[in-house]
N, C-alpha and C positions, 0 to 999 in steps of 0.2 A: 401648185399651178395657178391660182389665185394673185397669189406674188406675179409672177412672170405675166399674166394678162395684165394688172394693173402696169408695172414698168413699160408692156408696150404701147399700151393710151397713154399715159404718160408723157412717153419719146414722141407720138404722134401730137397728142394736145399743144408740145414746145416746139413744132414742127421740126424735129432730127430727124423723122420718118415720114413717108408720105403715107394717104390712105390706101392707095395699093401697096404699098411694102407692108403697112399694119394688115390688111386682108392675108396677104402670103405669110407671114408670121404667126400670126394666128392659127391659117391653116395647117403648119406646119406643128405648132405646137400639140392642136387636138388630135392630128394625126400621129404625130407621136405618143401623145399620153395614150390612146387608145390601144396601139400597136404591144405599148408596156403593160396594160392591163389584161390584153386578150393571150398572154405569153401561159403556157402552160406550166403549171405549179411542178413543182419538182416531187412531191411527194399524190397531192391530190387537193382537189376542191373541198375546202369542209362543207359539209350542208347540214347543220348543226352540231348544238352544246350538246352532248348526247347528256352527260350528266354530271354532276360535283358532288364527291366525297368529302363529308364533315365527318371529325376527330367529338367523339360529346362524350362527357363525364354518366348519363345517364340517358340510355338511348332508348328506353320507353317515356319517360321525361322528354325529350326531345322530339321525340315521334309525335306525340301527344301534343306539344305546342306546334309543330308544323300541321298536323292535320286540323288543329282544331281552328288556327288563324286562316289556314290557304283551302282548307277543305283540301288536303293532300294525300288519297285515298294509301293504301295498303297494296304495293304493286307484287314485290317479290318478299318474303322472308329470304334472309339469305344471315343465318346465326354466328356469330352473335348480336348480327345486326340486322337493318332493315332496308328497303329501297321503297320512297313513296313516289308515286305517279304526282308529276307535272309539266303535264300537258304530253309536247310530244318527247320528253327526256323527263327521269326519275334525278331525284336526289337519295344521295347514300348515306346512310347513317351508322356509325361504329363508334366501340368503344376507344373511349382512349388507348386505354389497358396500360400506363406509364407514358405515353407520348403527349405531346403538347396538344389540347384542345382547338379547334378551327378547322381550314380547309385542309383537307392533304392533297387530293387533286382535280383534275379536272379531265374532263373526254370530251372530245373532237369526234362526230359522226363521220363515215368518209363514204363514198359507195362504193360497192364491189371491193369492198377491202380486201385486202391479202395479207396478214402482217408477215408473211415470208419475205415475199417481196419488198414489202414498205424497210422491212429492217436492213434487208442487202441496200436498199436507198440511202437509208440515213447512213449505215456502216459506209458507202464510198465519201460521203460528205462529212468523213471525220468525225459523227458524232457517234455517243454512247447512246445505243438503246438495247433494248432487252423484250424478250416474249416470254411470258409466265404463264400457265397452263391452274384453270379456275375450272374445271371438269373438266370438258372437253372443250373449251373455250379457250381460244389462244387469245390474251391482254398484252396488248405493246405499249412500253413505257419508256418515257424517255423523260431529260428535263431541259428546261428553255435554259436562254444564257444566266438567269436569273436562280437559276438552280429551281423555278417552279414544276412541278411534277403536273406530265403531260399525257394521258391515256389516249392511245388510237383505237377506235372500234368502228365497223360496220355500221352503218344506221339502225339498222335493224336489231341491233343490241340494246339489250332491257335488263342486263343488272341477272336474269333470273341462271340457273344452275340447276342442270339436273342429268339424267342422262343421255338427254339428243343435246346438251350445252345449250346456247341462246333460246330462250322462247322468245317468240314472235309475238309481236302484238292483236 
């Protein structure tokens, strides 16, 4: 949008436009950009990172360096890994176990999630996604064009597992 404001000072500055055509131009611009940005999301609004899954060779090693640099307390055991608290979303920590060390993926907080719903979403928009069952917790995953691995969860989702599924913060 920045582009397009500058080209129409521009056109006005070399007089092609006058100052009322640049007012109506203008106005028409912000009134469109806004119109595109107020459009409802196809899937939902994120309202945050709920949390990022790391691959680590040594996951008391690793715990141990996040908590002692970020003060990253001890949010859920979840064996054979761990989920530490930060802030309002955990980071996850697992074994390699033979896979490549780093991120594996990431979640998108959403509200009032449904991943029934969310999945009949994406399945009409051609894409591949999938719901996987972590107790009683339904996890929807999908991946971008990039092949990055994409977790959809409720906000209210914290990683923990037991037998009511989600604990609640």
């Amino acid at each position: 949008m920045n582009a397009q404001i500058e080209q129409l000072l521009g056109s006005y500055e070399e007089g092609h436009i006058s100052r009322r055509e640049l007012l109506a131009l203008l106005t028409t611009l912000f009134v469109s950009f806004s119109a595109a940005s107020a459009e409802k999301p196809a899937i939902g609004a994120v309202k945050q990172l709920n949390h990022v899954t790391i691959f680590v060779q040594d996951v008391s090693k690793s715990a141990a360096f996040y908590r002692e640099l970020f003060a990253m307390p001890l949010l859920t055991p979840q064996p054979p890994g761990v989920n530490l608290n930060a802030g309002t979303g955990f980071l996850g920590i697992y074994p390699a176990q033979g896979r490549r060390t780093g991120i594996d993926h990431f979640c998108f907080g959403l509200e009032n999630f449904d991943p029934d719903v969310v999945l009949n979403k994406l399945t009409a928009r051609g894409l591949n996604a999938r719901i996987r069952l972590r107790g009683d917790t339904k996890e929807l995953m999908l991946t971008d064009p990039d092949n990055v691995r994409v977790q959809l969860q409720d906000v209210t989702y914290n990683g923990g597992v037991g037998p009511l599924g989600n604990r609640h913060p």
